[in-house]
Structures are given as structure tokens and as C-alpha cells.
C-alpha positions in Angstrom: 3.3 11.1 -25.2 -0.7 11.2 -25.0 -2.6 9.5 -22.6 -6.6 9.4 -22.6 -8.6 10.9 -19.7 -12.6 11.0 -19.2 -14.3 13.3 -16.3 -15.9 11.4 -13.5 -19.1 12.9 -11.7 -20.1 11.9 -8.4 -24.0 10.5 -9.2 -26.3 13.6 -8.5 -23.6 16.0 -7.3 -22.4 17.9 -10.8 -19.7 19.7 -8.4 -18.2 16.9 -7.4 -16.1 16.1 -10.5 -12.5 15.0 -11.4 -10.9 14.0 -15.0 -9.4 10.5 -14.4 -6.6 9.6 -15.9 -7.2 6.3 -17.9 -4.0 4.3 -18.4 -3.2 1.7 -21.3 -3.9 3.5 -24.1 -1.2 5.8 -24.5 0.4 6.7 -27.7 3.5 8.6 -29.0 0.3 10.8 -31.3 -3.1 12.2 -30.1 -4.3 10.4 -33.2 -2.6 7.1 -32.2 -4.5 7.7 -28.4 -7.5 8.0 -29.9 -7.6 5.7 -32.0 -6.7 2.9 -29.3 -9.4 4.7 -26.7 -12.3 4.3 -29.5 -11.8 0.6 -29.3 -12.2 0.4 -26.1 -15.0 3.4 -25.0 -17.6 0.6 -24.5 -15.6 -0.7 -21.9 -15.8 2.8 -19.6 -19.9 2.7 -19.5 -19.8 1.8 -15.8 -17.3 4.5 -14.7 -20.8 7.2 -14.6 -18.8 9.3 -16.9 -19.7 13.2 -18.2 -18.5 13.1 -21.5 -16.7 11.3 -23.8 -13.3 10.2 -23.2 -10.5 12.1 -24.7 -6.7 12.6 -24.9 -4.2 14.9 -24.1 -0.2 15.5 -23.4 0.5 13.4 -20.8 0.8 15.3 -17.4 3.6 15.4 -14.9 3.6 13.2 -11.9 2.2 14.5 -8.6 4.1 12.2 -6.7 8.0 12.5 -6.0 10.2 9.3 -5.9 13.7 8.9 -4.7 15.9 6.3 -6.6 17.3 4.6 -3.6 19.5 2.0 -5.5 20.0 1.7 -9.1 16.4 0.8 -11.0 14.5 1.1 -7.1 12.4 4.3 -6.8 10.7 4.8 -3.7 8.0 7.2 -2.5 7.1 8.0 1.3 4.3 8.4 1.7 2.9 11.1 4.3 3.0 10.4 8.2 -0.9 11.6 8.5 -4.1 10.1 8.5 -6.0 10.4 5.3 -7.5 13.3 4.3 -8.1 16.1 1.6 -5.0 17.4 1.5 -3.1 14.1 0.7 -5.6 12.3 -0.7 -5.1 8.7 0.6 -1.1 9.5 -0.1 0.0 7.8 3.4 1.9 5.0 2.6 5.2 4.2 0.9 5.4 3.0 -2.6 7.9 1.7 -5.0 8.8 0.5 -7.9 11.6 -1.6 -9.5 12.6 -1.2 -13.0 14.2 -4.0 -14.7 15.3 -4.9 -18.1 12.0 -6.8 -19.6 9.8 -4.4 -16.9 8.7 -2.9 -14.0 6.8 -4.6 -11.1 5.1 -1.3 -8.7 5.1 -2.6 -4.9 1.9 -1.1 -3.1 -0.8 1.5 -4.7 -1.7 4.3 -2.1 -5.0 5.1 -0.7 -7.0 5.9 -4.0 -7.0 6.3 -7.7 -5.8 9.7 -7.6 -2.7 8.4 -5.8 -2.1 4.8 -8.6 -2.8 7.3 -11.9 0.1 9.7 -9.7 2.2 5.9 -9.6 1.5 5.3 -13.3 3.0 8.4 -14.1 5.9 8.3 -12.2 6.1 5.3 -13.3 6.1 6.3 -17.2 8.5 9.4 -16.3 11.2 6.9 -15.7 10.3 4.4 -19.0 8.0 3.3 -21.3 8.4 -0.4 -19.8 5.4 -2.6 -19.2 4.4 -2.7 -15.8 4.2 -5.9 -15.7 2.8 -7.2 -11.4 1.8 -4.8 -8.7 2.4 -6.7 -5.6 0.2 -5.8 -2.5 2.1 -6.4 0.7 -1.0 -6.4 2.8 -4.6 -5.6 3.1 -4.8 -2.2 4.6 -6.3 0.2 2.1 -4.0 3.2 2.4 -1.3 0.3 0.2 -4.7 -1.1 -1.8 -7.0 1.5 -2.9 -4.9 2.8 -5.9 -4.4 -0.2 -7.6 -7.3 -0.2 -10.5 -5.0 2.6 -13.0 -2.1 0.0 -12.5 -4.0 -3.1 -13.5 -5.5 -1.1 -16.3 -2.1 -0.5 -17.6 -1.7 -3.7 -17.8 -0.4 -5.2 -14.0 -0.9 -8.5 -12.8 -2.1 -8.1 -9.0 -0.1 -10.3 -6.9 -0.7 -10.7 -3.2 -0.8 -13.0 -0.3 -3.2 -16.4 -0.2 -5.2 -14.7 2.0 -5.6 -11.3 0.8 -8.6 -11.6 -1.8 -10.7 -12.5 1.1 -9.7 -10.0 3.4 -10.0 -7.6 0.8 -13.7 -8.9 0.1 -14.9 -8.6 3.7 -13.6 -5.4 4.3 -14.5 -3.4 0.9 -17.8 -1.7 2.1 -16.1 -0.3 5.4 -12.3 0.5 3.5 -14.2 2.2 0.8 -16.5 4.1 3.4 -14.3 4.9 5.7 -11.4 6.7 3.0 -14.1 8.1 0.7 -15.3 9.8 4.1 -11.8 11.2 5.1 -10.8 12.2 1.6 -13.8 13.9 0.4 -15.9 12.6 -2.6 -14.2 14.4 -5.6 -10.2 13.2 -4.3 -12.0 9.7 -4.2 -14.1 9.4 -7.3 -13.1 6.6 -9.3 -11.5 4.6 -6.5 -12.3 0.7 -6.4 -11.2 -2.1 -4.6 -9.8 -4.6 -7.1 -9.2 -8.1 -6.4 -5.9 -9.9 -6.9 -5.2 -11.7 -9.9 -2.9 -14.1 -8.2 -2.4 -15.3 -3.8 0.8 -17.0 -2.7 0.9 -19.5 -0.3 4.8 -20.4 -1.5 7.3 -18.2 -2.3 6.9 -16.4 -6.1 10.4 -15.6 -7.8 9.5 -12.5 -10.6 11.7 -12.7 -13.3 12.4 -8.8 -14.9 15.1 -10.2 -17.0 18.6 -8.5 -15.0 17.1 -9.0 -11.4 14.5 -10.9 -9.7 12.3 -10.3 -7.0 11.1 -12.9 -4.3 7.5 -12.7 -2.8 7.1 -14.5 0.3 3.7 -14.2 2.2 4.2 -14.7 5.8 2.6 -15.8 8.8 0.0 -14.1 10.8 2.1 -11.1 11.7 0.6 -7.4 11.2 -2.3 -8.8 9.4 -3.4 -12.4 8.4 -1.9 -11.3 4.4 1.6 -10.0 4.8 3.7 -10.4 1.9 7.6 -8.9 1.5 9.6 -8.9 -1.5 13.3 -9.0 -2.0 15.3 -7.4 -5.0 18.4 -10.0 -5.7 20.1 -6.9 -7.4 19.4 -4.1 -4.8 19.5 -6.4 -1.8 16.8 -4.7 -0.5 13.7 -5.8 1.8 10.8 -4.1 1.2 8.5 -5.3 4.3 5.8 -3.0 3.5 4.3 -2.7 7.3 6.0 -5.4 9.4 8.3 -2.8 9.3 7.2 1.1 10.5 9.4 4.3 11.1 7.7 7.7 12.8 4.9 6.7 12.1 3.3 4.2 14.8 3.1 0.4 14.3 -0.5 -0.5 13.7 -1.7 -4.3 14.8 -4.6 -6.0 13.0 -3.3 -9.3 13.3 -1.1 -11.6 15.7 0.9 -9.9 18.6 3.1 -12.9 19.5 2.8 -13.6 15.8 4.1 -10.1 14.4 6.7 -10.4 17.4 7.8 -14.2 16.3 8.3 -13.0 12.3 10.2 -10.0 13.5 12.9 -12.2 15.4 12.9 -14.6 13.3 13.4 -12.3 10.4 15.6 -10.0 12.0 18.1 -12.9 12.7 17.7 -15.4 9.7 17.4 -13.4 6.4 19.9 -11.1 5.5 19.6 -7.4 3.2 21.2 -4.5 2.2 18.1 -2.7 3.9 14.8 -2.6 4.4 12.4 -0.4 3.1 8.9 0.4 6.0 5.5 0.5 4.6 5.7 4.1 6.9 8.6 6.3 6.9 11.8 5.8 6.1 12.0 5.6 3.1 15.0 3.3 3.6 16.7 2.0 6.8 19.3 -0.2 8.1 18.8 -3.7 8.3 17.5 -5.3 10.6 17.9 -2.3 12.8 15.3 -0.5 11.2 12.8 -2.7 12.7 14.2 -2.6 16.6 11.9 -0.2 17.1 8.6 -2.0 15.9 10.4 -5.0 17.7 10.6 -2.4 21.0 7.2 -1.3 20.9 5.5 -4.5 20.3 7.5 -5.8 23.4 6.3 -3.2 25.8 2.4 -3.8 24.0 2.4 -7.3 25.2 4.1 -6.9 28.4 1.8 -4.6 29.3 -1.0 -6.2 27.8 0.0 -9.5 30.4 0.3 -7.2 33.3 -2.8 -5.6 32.9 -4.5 -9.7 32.5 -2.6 -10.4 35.5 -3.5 -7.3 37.7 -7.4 -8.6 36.3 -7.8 -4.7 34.8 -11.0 -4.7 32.2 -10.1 -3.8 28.8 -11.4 -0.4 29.9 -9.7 -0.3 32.6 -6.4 -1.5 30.7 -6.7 0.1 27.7 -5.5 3.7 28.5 -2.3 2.0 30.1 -1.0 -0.2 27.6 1.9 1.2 26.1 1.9 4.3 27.3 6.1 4.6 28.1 6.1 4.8 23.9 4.1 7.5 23.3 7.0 9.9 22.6 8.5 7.3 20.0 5.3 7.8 17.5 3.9 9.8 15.4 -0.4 9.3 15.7 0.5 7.1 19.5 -2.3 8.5 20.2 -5.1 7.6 17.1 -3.4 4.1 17.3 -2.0 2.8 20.0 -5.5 2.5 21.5 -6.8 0.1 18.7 -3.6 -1.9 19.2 -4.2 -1.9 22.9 -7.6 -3.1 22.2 -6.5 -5.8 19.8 -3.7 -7.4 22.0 -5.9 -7.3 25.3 -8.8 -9.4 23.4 -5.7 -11.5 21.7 -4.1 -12.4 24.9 -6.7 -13.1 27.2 -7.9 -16.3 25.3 -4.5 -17.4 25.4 
């Protein structure tokens, strides 16, 4: 199989270049990729190519995923911050194959890491990709999602996500371009869903169905899970962290209340973190998210109580976890941060 590729310069730095692979135009014949890719060349003016597009055997994927359950295949992603070396690869991913598709669930940290999806995707079949669903905002789930909507995706995410998405583009962008390094993130784009739920969304793939149900303010103001009927599993993309430490950028009490309420009113096979895992037991896979957000807002309230300034708090707050988590300490100080200014309006 053939898939076309054009190299992508970094505007007035000629070393900083990468050939990006350019999905949904792939043919079983150089000639056939071609001649899709000349029909569509005009449509790559704005990618501040060097050269002209071309094709080539398609390449092996980077990225390795584990079939967890017949037609699920799930990457974890790395427990790190982003950087060179993984280049925005630090969140799960997966993708569920059914008979009349595939829908991919979350798309790394840049394009480097959704063209490394694509592939893994295309090792497994020649099925259209037919939805990426976005569990939440954060952009090491987000950033890699351009290859899979050029292959032909529907991006489907919370009500609420094309708005978070829009304030935050600038700083996400800024802020993984800087910690990957220009060449890993050349080409990366924050694209905009094609489609927010406020209801539930049942996908259809023909021998299974998957549920999207956007939640309440929980992790973030734009959590989404889905559920595989055939599987059983949850994939809770970060209400749900292993190793790796929970991050908050939404609701305490919220994230806390959905938890519970989850944990003790929807039933699964097992749940699959946006962090670690890649699969755990359901629900007590996410006792210790449920754990450490407990001990956050207890100590949160005692600080409040004690009348400690955030300063003056901050360094406290949840310090009994810090040997439960990987990155407590890049983390839990943000979290702290965010629950003290939470709670004290309460």
C-alpha cells in the first residue's frame, strides 16, 4: 500500500524539517496515490511545504497497541511530561474496529503522534475511520487529531469542547511546541470538532455500538466517556488516572460527585484511564483517583478553616499522596492551587 507524504519546513529555519505523512489518499499502486494526491495538491498550499508532495510504501507504525478485547486496541501512552523524546506521546489511545469501521478514541499530543494512530490504525484494516472521539480538552488527547480527520474522521466531542479548545489554542500550541521542539511539532494544529454532545450519541459500527456521554463538570468542563456494548469496556479517558497523577482543571466536588456516582450506577467489564493502565478493573481502577481527590479536598477545607493563604496552603495540600504518583510533584501543586481558589467561594 502507498500513502503520500510532503516535507514540512519550519518558516526560516531550513533545519528544522520533517516529511509528514498525509492521509486519505492512499492506494494499493504508487500510480493510483498519485494520481488521487494530484487532485488534491492545491489543497496543501497552506501547509509551508518544501517540495512537492509525493508517495511512497507505506511505513510501519511507531506506536505499539495491545488488543485488549477482541476489535479494541489500546496504546499507553508514556507516564512523562512532553518532550523530545516522546513527542507529545503521553496519553492513552484507542481504537475500536467494527464491521462497517473504526472509530479512534483520543489523538496524542501532536501530528507526529495521529499519522503514528493512522498507521496503526491501517496495520490492523483498511476500514474507514469513520469518528475520532475527544474525551476532553487537554492537548496531550487533542493535538494529533488533524491526520485522522484528513483520513476522513468525524471529530466528535463534548458540547463544550469547541470552546475550550478555542480559548486555549494559542497557549496549548505554545506550550507543546516549546516542550517538544519545533521539528517533532511541525505540522501540528488544533482542529475543531465537527460535532458537541449535550445528550448521549449511540455510534453504530455495524456488530457493536459505542455510547458517548459528555458529563458534568468533573476533570474539565468537556468530559466525554464512551462505552463499547461488545467489549463492555469504559474508556473514561482522564476521570480515570493510573501512575500517573490525577490532574484537576475543572470541579473538585464535581469530579468527586461523577466518580461516585459512576462508580456505583454504571456497570463495565473495565475501564480503560486516559494515564496508565492500559486496562483496569472496574470501578476499582478509579479508587485511587477517588482516594486522592478525597484527601485534595479535605485538605483543601482544613487549610480554609486553619485561615492558611493559598501560599501558605499550597505546599500542604495533599502531601500524604505523594508516594502514590508519578509527577506528584509537577502536579499536585496546580491541583492544590485549583481546589483552594474552588473552595473558598464555596
Amino acid at each position: 500500500m502507498f500513502e503520500a507524504f510532503v516535507t514540512l519546513c519550519a518558516l526560516g529555519a531550513d533545519a528544522h524539517c520533517r516529511e509528514v505523512l498525509l492521509p486519505g489518499h492512499a492506494a494499493e499502486t504508487r500510480a493510483g496515490c498519485e494520481a488521487d494526491l494530484a487532485g488534491a495538491a492545491d489543497g496543501l498550499a497552506g501547509l509551508g511545504t518544501a517540495g512537492a508532495p509525493h508517495c511512497g510504501p507505506r511505513p510501519a507504525p511507531g506506536l505499539a497497541f495491545e488488543e485488549v478485547a477482541p476489535g479494541v486496541f489500546v496504546h499507553r501512552g508514556a507516564i512523562a511530561e512532553p518532550g523530545p523524546k516522546n513527542g507529545g506521546d503521553v496519553a492513552n489511545v484507542a481504537f475500536v474496529r467494527g464491521a462497517d469501521g473504526v472509530v479512534v478514541i483520543d489523538a496524542g499530543g501532536s501530528r507526529a503522534v495521529g499519522e503514528q494512530i493512522y498507521l496503526a490504525v491501517r496495520a490492523v484494516t483498511e476500514a474507514p475511520i469513520t469518528h475520532l472521539v475527544l474525551t476532553h480538552m487537554h492537548p496531550d488527547h487533542v493535538l494529533g487529531a488533524a491526520p485522522l480527520a484528513e483520513a476522513g474522521a468525524e471529530i466528535v466531542g463534548h458540547a463544550g469542547l469547541a470552546r475550550a479548545l478555542a480559548d486555549r489554542a494559542e497557549t496549548y500550541l505554545d506550550r507543546f511546541r516549546n516542550a517538544i521542539g519545533v521539528e517533532g511539532f511541525l505540522g501540528t494544529a488544533v482542529v475543531a470538532p465537527d460535532r458537541g454532545l449535550a445528550e448521549p450519541l449511540v455510534l453504530d459500527l455495524g456488530d457493536r455500538a459505542l455510547t458517548l456521554t459528555p458529563r458534568p463538570k468533573a476533570h474539565t468542563t468537556n468530559d466525554l466517556t464512551v462505552t463499547d456494548s461488545e467489549s463492555g469496556l469504559l474508556f473514561a479517558g482522564d476521570l480515570v488516572f493510573a501512575t500517573h497523577v490525577p490532574t484537576l482543571d475543572g470541579s473538585l466536588p464535581g469530579w468527586r460527585a461523577l466518580l461516585e456516582a459512576m462508580s456505583e450506577g454504571e456497570t463495565a467489564a473495565a475501564v480503560v484511564p486516559g494515564h496508565g493502565g492500559p486496562v483496569l478493573a472496574w470501578p476499582e481502577g478509579a479508587e485511587p483517583v477517588a482516594r486522592y481527590l478525597s484527601v485534595l479536598e479535605s485538605d483543601t477545607r482544613a487549610a480554609l478553616d486553619a485561615g492558611l493563604s493559598i501560599s501558605e496552603a499550597v505546599p500542604e495540600i495533599g502531601q500524604s499522596e505523594a508516594g502514590n504518583w508519578a509527577l506528584f510533584g509537577v502536579y499536585n501543586p496546580r491541583n492544590a492551587t485549583q481546589a483552594y481558589t474552588e473552595l473558598e467561594w464555596e
